[in-house]
C-alpha positions in Angstrom: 122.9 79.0 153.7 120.0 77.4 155.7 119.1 78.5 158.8 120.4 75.0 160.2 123.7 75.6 158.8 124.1 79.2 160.3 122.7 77.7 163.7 125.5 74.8 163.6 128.2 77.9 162.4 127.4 79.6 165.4 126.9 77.3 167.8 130.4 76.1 167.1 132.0 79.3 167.1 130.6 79.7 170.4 132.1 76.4 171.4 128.7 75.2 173.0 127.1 71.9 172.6 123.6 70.9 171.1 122.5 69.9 174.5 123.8 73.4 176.2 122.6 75.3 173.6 119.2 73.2 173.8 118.6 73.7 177.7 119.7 77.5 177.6 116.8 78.6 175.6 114.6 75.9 177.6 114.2 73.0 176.4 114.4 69.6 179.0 118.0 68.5 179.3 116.2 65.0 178.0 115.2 66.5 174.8 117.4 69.5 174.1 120.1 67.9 172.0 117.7 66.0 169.9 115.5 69.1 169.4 119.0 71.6 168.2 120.2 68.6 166.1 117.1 68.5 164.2 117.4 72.4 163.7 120.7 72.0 162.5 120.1 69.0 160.0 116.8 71.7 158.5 114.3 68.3 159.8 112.7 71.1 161.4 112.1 74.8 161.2 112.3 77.2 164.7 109.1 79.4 164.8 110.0 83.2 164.8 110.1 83.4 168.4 112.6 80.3 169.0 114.6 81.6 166.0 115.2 84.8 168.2 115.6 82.6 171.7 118.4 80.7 169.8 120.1 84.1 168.4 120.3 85.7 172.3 121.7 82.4 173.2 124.6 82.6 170.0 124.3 86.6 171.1 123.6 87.1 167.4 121.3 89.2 165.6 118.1 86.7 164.5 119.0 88.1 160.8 122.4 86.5 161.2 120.2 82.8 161.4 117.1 83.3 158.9 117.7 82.6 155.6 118.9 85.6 153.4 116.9 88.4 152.8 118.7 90.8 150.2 115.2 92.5 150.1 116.4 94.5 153.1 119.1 96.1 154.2 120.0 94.8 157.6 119.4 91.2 155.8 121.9 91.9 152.9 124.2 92.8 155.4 124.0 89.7 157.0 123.9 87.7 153.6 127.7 89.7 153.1 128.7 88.6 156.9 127.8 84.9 156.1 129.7 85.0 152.8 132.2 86.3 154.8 132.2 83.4 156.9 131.7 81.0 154.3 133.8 81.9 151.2 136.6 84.3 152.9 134.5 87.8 151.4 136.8 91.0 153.1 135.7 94.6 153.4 138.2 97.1 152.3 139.2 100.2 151.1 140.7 101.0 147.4 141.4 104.0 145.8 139.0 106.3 148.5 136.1 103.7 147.8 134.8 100.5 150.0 135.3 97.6 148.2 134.7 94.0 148.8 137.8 91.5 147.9 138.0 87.5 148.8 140.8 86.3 150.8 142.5 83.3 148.9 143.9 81.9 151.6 140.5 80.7 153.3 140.2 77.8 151.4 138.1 76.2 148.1 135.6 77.9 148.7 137.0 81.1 148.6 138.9 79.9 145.3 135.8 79.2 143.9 134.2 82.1 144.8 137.4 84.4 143.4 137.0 82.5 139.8 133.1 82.8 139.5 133.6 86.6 140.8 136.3 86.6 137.9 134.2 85.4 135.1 131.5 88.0 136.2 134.0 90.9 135.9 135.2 89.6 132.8 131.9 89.4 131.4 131.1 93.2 133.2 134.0 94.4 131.1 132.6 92.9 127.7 129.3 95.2 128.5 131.6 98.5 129.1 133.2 98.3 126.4 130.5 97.3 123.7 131.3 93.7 123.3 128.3 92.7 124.2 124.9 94.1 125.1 122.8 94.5 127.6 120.8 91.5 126.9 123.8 89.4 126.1 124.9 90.1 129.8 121.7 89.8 131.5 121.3 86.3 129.7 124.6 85.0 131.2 123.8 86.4 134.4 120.7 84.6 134.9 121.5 81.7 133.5 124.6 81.3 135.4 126.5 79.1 135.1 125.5 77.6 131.5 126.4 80.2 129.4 129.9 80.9 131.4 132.9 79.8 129.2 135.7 80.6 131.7 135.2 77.4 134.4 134.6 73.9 133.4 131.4 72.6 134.7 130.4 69.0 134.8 127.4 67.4 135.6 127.5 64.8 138.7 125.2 61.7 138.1 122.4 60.7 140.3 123.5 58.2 143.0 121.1 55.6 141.6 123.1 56.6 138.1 126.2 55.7 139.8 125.1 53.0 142.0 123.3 51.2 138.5 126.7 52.1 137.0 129.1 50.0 139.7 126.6 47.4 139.8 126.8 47.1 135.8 130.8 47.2 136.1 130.6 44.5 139.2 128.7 42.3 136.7 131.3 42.0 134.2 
């Protein structure tokens, strides 16, 4: 998720408006809207030091609005908290050990993420017991999703595609 979209996430949650949120971390009343929405749409990129501004003023860690960084710890953690957000990802507790588990009830996207979390298990369990190797695995791994058998993936044409596509149909 961009750091737009986490921007927009919070500053909803938070129930404030672009302008609000704009003038709190000093922009001109005139210009503070425009300046958030631009944020939020990715048109432009805060600097490091408005990045933090904007984070006191959604009383969020700055890690919670940059981009993912599962190069660190603190920014994994926040890369699990916006999946959270996102796709319904719950912490829990099975068998003595913390596990991670996707509420169903939050929506598509936490469908989707529960069937693509599925087929990774499934193809986890091929590896333990000897169905496949280690090279087998890592190649459907990164490759993901093309060498994944259990969804049904479909390509979406290009708009022009479609658009040359209606205008063809309108022509007949």
């Amino acid at each position: 998720m961009a750091i737009g979209e986490r921007i927009h996430f919070f500053r909803t949650l938070r129930g404030m408006t672009q302008k609000y949120l704009g003038t709190i971390i000093g922009f001109s009343e005139n210009t503070a809207d425009v300046r958030v929405a631009q944020y939020e749409l990715g048109t432009r990129t805060p600097k490091a030091d408005l990045t933090v501004a904007l984070a006191n003023a959604l009383d969020v860690s700055p890690q919670a609005l940059d981009v993912p960084d599962i190069d660190s710890h603190i920014g994994l953690m926040h890369t699990l908290f916006a999946l959270e957000d996102i796709y319904g990802l719950t912490i829990g507790e099975a068998d003595g050990e913390i596990c991670l588990k996707v509420d169903k009830s939050k929506g598509r996207n936490s469908y989707d993420l529960l069937t693509m979390l599925a087929a990774w298990r499934e193809q986890a369990a091929k590896l333990s017991a000897g169905e496949i190797d280690r090279e087998e695995y890592n190649k459907w791994r990164y490759r993901y999703p093309e060498f994944d058998t259990t969804q049904r993936w479909e390509k979406i044409p290009s708009q022009e595609l479609s658009d040359a596509i209606v205008e063809q149909l309108k022509q007949k």
